[in-house]
C-alpha positions as CSV (number, residue, x, y, z in Angstrom):
1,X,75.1,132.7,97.1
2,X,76.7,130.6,99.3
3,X,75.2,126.5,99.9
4,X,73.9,125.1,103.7
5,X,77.5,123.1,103.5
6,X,79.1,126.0,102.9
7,X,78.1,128.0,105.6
8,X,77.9,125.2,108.3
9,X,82.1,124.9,107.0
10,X,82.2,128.3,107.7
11,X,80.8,128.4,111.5
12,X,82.5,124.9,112.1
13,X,84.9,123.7,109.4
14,X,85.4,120.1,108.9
15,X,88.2,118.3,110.8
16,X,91.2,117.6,109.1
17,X,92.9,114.5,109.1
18,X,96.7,115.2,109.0
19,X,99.0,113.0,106.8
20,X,102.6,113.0,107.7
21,X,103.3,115.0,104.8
22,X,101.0,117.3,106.4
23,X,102.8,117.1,109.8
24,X,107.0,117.3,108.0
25,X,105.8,120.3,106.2
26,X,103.4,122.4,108.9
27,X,106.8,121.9,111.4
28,X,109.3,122.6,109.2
29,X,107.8,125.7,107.7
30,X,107.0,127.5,111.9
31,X,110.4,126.3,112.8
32,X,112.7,128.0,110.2
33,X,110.5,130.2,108.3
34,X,108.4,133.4,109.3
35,X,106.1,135.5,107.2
36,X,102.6,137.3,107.7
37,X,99.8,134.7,108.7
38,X,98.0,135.1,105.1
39,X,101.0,134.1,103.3
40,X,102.3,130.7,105.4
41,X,98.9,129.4,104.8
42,X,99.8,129.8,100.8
43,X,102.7,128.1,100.9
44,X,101.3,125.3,103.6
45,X,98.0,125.0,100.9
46,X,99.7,124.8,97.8
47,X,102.7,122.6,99.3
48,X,100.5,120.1,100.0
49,X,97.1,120.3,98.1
50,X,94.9,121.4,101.4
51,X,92.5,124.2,101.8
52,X,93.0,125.1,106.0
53,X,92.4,128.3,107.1
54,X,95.3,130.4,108.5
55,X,93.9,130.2,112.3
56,X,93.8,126.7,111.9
57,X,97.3,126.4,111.1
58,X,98.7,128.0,113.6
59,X,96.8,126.6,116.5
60,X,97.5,122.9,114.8
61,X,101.4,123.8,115.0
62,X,101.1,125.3,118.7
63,X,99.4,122.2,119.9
64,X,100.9,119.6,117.7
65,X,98.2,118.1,115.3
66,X,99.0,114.3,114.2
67,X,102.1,114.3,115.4
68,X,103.2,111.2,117.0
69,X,105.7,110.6,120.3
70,X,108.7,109.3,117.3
71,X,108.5,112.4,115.0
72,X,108.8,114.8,118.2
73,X,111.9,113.4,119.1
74,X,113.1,113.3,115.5
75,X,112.1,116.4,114.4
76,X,112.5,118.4,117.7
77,X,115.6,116.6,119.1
78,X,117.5,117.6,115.9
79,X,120.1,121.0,116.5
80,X,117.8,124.0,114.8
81,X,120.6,124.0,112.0
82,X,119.8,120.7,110.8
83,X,123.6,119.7,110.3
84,X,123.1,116.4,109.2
85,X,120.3,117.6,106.5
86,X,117.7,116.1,107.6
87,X,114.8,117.7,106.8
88,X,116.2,119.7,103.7
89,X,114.0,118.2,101.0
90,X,111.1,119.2,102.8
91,X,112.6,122.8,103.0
92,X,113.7,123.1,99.4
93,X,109.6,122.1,98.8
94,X,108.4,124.9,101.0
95,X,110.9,127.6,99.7
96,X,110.4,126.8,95.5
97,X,106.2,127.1,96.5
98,X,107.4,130.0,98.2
99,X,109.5,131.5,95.0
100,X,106.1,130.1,92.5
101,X,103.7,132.5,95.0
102,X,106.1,135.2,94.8
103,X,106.1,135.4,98.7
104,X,109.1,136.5,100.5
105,X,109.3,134.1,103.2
106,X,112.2,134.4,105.3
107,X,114.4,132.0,107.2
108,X,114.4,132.2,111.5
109,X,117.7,132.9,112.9
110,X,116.6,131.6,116.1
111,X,114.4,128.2,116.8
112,X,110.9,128.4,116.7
113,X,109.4,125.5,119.1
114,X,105.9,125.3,119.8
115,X,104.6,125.3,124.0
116,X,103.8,121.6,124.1
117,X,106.9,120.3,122.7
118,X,108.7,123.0,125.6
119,X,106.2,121.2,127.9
120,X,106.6,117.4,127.0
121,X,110.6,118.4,127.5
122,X,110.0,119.2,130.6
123,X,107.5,116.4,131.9
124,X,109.3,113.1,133.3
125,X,110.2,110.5,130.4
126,X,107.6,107.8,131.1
127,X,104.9,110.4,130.9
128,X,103.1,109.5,127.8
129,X,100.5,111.4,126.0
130,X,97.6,110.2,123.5
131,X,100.1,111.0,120.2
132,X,102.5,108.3,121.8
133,X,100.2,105.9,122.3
134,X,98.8,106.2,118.2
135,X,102.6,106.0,117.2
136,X,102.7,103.0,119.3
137,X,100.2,100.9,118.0
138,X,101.7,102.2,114.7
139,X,105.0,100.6,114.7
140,X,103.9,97.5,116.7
141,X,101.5,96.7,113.6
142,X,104.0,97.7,111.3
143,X,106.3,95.1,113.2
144,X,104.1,91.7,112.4
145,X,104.6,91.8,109.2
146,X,108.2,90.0,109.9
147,X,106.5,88.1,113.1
148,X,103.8,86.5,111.0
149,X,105.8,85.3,108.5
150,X,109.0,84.3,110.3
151,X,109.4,80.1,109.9
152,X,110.4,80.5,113.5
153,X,107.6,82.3,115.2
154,X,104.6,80.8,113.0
155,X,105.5,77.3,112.7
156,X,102.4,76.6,110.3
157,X,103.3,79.6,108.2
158,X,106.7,77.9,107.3
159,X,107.3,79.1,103.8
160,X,107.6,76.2,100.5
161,X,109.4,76.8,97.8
162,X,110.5,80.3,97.5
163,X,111.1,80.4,93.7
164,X,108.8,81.7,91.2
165,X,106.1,79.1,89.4
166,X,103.7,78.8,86.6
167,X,100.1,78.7,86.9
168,X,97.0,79.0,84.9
169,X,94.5,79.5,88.3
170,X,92.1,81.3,87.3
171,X,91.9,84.9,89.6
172,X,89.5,87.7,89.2
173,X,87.9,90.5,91.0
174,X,89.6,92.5,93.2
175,X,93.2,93.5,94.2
176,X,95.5,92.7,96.7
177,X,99.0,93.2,98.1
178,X,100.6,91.1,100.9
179,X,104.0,91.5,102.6
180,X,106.2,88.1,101.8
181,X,109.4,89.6,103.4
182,X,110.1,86.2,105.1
183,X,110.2,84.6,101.5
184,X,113.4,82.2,101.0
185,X,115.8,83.5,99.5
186,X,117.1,80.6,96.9
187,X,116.9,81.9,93.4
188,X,117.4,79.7,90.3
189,X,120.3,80.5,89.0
190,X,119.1,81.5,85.7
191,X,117.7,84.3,87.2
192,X,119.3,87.6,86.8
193,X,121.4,88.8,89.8
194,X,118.8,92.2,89.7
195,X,115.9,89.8,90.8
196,X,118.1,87.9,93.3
197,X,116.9,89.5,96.5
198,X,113.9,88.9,99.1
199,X,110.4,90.2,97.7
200,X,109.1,92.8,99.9
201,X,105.9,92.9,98.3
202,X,104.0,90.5,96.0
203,X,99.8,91.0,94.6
204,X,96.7,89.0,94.6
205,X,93.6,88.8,92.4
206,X,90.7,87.4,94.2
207,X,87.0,86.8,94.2
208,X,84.1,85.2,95.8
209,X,84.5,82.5,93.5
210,X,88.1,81.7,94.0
211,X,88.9,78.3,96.4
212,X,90.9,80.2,98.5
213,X,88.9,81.8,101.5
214,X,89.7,85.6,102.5
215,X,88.0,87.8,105.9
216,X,89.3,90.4,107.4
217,X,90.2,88.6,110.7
218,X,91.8,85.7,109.1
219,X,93.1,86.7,106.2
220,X,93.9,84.0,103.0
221,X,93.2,80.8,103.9
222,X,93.7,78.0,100.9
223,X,90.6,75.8,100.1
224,X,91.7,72.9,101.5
225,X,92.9,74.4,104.9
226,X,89.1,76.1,104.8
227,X,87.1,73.0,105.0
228,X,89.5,72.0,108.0
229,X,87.9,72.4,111.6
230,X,91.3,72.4,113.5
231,X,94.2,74.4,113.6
232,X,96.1,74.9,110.4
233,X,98.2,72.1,109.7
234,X,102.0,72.5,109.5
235,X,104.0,71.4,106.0
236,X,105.3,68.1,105.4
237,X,109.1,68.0,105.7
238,X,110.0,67.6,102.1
239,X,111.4,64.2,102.4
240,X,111.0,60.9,102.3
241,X,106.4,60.5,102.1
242,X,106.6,63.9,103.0
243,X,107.9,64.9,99.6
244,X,105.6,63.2,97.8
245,X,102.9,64.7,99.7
246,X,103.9,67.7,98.7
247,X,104.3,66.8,95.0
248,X,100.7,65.4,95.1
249,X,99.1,68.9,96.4
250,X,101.7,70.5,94.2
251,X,100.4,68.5,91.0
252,X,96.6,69.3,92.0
253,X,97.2,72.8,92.7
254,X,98.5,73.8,89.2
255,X,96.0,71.8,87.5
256,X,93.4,74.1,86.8
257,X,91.3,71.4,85.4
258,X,91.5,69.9,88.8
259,X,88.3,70.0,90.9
260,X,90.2,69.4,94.5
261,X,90.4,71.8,96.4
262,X,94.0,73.3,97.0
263,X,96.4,73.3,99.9
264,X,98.4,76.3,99.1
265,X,97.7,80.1,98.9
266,X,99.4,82.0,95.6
267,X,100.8,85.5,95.2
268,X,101.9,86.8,92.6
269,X,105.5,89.0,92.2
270,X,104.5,90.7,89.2
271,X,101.7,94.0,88.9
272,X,101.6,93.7,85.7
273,X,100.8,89.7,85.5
274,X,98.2,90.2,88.1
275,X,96.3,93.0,86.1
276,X,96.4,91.2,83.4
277,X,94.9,88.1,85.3
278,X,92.0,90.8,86.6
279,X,91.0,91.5,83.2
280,X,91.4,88.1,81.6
281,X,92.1,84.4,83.2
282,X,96.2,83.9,81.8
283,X,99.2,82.2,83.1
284,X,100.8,84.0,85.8
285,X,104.7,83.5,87.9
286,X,104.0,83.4,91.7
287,X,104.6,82.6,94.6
288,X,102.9,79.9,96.8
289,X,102.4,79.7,100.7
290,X,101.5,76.5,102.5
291,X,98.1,77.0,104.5
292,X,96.9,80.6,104.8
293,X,98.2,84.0,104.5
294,X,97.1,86.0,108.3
295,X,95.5,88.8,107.8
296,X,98.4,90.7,109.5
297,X,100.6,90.1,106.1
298,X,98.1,92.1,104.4
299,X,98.8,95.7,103.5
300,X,95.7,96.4,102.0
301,X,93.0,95.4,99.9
302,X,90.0,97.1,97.2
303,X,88.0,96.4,94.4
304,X,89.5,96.7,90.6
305,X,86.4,99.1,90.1
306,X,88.3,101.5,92.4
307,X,91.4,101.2,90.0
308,X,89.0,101.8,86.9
309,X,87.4,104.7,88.3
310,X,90.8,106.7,88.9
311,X,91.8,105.8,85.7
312,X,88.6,107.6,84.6
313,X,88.8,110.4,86.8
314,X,92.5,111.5,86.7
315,X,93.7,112.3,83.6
316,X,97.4,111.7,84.1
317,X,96.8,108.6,86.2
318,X,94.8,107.2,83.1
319,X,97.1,107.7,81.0
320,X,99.9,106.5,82.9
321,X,97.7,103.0,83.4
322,X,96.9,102.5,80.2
323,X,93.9,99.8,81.2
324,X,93.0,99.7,77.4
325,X,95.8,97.7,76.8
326,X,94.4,95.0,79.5
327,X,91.8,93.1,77.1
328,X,90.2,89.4,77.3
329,X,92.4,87.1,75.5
330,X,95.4,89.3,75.9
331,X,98.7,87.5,77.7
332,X,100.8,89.4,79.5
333,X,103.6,89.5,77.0
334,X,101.0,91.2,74.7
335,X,99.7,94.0,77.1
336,X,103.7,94.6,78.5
337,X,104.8,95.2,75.0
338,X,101.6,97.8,74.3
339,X,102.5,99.2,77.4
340,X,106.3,99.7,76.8
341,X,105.6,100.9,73.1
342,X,103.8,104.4,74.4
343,X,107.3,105.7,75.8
344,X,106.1,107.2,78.6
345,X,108.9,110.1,80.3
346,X,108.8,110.2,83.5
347,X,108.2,113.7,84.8
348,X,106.4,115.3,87.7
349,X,103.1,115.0,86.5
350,X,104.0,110.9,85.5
351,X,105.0,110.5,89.3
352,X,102.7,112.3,90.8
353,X,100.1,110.1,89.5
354,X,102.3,107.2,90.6
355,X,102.0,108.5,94.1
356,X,98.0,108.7,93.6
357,X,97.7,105.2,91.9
358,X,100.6,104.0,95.2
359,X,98.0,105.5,97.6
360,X,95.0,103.7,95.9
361,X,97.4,100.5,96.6
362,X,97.5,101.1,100.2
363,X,101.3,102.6,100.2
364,X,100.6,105.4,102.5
365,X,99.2,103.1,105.2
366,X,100.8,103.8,108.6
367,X,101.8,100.1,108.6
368,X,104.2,100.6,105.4
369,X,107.6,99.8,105.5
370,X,109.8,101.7,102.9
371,X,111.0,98.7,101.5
372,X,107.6,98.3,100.4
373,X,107.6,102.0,98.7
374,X,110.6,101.1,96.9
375,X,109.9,97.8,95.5
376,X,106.6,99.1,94.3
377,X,108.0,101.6,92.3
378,X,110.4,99.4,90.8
379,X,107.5,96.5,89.6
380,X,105.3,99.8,88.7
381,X,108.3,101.3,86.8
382,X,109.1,98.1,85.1
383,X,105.9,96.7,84.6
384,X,104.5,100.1,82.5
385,X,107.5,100.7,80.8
386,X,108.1,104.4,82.0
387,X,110.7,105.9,80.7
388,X,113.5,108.3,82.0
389,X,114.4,111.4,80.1
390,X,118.2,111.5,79.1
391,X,120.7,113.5,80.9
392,X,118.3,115.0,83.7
393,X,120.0,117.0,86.7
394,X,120.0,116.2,90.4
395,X,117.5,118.7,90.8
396,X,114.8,117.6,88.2
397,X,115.2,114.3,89.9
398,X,114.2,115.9,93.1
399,X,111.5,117.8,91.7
400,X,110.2,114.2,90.4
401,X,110.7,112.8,93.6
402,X,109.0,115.4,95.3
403,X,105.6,115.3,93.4
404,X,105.0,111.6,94.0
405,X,106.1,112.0,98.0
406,X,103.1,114.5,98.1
407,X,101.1,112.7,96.1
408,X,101.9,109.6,97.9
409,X,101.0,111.4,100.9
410,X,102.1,109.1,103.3
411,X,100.7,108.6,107.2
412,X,103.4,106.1,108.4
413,X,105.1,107.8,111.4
414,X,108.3,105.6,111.0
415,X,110.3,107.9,108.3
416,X,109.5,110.8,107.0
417,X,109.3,112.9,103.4
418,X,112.8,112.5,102.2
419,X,112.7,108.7,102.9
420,X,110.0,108.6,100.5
421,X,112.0,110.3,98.1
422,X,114.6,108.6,97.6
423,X,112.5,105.1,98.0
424,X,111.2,106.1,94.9
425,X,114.2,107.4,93.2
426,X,115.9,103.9,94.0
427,X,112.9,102.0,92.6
428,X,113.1,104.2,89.2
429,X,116.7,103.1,88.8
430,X,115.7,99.3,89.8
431,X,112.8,99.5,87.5
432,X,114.9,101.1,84.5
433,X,117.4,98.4,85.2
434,X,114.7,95.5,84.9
435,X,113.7,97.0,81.8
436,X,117.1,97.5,80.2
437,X,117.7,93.7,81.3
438,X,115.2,92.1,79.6
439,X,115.5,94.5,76.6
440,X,119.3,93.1,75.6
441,X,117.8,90.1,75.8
442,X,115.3,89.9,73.3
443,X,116.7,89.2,70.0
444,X,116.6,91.5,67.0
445,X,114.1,91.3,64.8
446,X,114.5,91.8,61.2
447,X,111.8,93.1,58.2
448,X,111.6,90.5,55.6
449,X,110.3,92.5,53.2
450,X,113.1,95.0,53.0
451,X,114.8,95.0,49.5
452,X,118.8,96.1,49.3
């Protein structure tokens, strides 16, 4: 017996909403594979987790469903052999589901383009269609992050400081990520040369209780700046008064007993730190930003709840958090060491929940660069102490790599499938190489009660 849902899904299935995996993958399998209609829908389905029926398929392919101006020319500009390799990744996914369904699917000897693509060849070059118009708006948004936080285009978003600081604000609530790629780039030298490089990324706890202000239109605004009616002040030049200036605020804003109101706006560069805030008031290393943070430096934002429940609700994902560790009273040296001590391997089902927990974070907004993929991976990597097997192959690598690209299931039109792959694969190695770091550096502890 079928339910009311299900039959309405049947006389008028629900529209889908194509990712850009879903795109890389419905192209690439009509371009250089054939096979009866039953079977391309098997791969397409189990390649990337949908449930679309097989007439749906082909008339998304034939008319070009979420594709945008700036993967046409990409994908259908590029020769039908693919000489630079482009697009093989995605291929080597579609032909191992292929091998797992038993399906013989066989490779075109001739290109296989759909009518509108022929179409839009043959229409003049400044005619643009609705799918250039949504890759538009894409890449300009993608663009600000840079704009907003460029010393030279936002004079009152001039950056201070740029190295990493202690402070015991207390942050709870929900989470948040913000793009600092126009941090300074001075490092104290005691720093190790693998941190040496400009943050992409940073995070932020917040409530309604914190003195920092947040709206979707304006973004972070510091409780100082808040209580302002003008425009947002620039920074004092730090000399001369304007140096101490900038002491004073400094001094008040990593006070915690200190009731006035701060003039600065902290991130954090750490995940880990900033859970462990979200669970518990601790000390945390951040970053902190004169003024405000605009709304257009901000990736994306949800409640910890969110966080919780996909902890609860994927197994692998739950296990790969390990939230239990994050308890009141715990500092973050205590809940890394927990974390590190489970030796988790990483495997397909380890980054595959990576991707999932990456998507929760807002990673496969269209607005993400893959710098931001990368770095992620690396602070996730690092900050839960997964683990690489010994000795594994190119191809298990790729298999990895693979699952968490899916996963991730990205709907930026800027790059496409293999980018992701080997963002991630470069933020393992950075993450295994923060790890190792800091592991030769802790000193050898010894059992006193051992009796020779």
């Amino acid at each position: 017996m079928l339910s009311s849902k299900d039959l309405r899904d049947i006389e008028n299935s629900p529209i889908h909403k194509w990712s850009m995996v879903d795109v890389e993958i419905l192209n690439c399998l009509f371009r250089w594979y054939e096979s009866s209609p039953n079977d391309m829908v098997k791969v397409f389905n189990v390649s990337t987790g949908r449930h679309l029926t097989k007439g749906k398929l082909r008339v998304q392919f034939d008319r070009g469903a979420g594709m945008t101006r700036k993967f046409q020319q990409s994908f259908y500009d590029l020769p039908f052999h693919d000489p630079s390799g482009r697009f093989s990744a995605t291929r080597q996914i579609i032909e191992a589901k292929a091998r797992t369904l038993n399906i013989d699917l066989r490779t075109r000897q001739t290109d296989n383009i759909p009518p509108y693509i022929k179409a839009l060849k043959g229409r003049a070059a400044n005619n643009h269609d609705q799918s250039s118009i949504s890759g538009a708006l894409s890449s300009t948004y993608s663009g600000q992050f840079q704009h907003v936080l460029n010393t030279g285009n936002r004079p009152s978003m001039r950056l201070f400081g740029g190295y990493a600081m202690r402070t015991d604000d207390p942050f709870d609530g929900a989470e948040w990520i913000v793009d600092v790629e126009g941090a300074p780039t001075n490092t104290p030298s005691q720093v190790p040369a693998i941190f040496a490089r400009n943050q992409h990324l940073a995070f932020r706890v917040w409530s309604g209780s914190s003195g920092t202000t947040f709206s979707e239109k304006e973004g972070f605004v510091a409780g100082l700046h808040s209580m302002w009616n003008g425009s947002l002040l620039e920074p004092f030049q730090p000399e001369g008064d304007g140096l101490k200036a900038i002491m004073l605020l400094s001094n008040a804003h990593f006070r915690v007993e200190s009731k006035f109101p701060s003039a600065f706006v902290s991130v954090a560069s750490s995940l880990l730190h900033v859970l462990t805030k979200a669970f518990d008031s601790s000390s945390d290393i951040q970053y902190i930003f004169w003024a405000d943070i605009p709304s257009g430096a901000i990736i994306h934002h949800f409640p910890l709840s969110e966080l919780e429940q996909l902890a609860r609700d994927d197994t692998d994902c739950g296990r790969v958090l390990g939230l239990g560790a994050f308890q009141p009273g715990r500092n973050t040296a205590a809940v890394a060491s927990d974390l590190h001590k489970r030796n988790i391997i990483l495997n397909t089902d380890v980054a595959r929940a990576m991707g999932r927990i990456a998507k929760l974070f807002g990673l496969s907004e269209p607005s993400t660069k893959i710098a931001h993929i990368s770095e992620w991976v690396s602070n996730f990597v690092a900050s839960f102490g997964i683990q690489q097997a010994p000795g594994q192959d190119l191809h298990t690598k790729s298999s990895i790599a693979i699952a968490f690209a899916i996963a991730l299931d990205s709907r930026a039109p800027s790059y496409h499938l293999q980018d992701v792959m080997l963002a991630f694969q470069s933020g393992v190695e950075s993450g295994l190489a923060t790890i190792a770091y800091f592991a030769s550096r802790r000193r050898p502890k010894f059992d006193k009660s051992v009796t020779i």
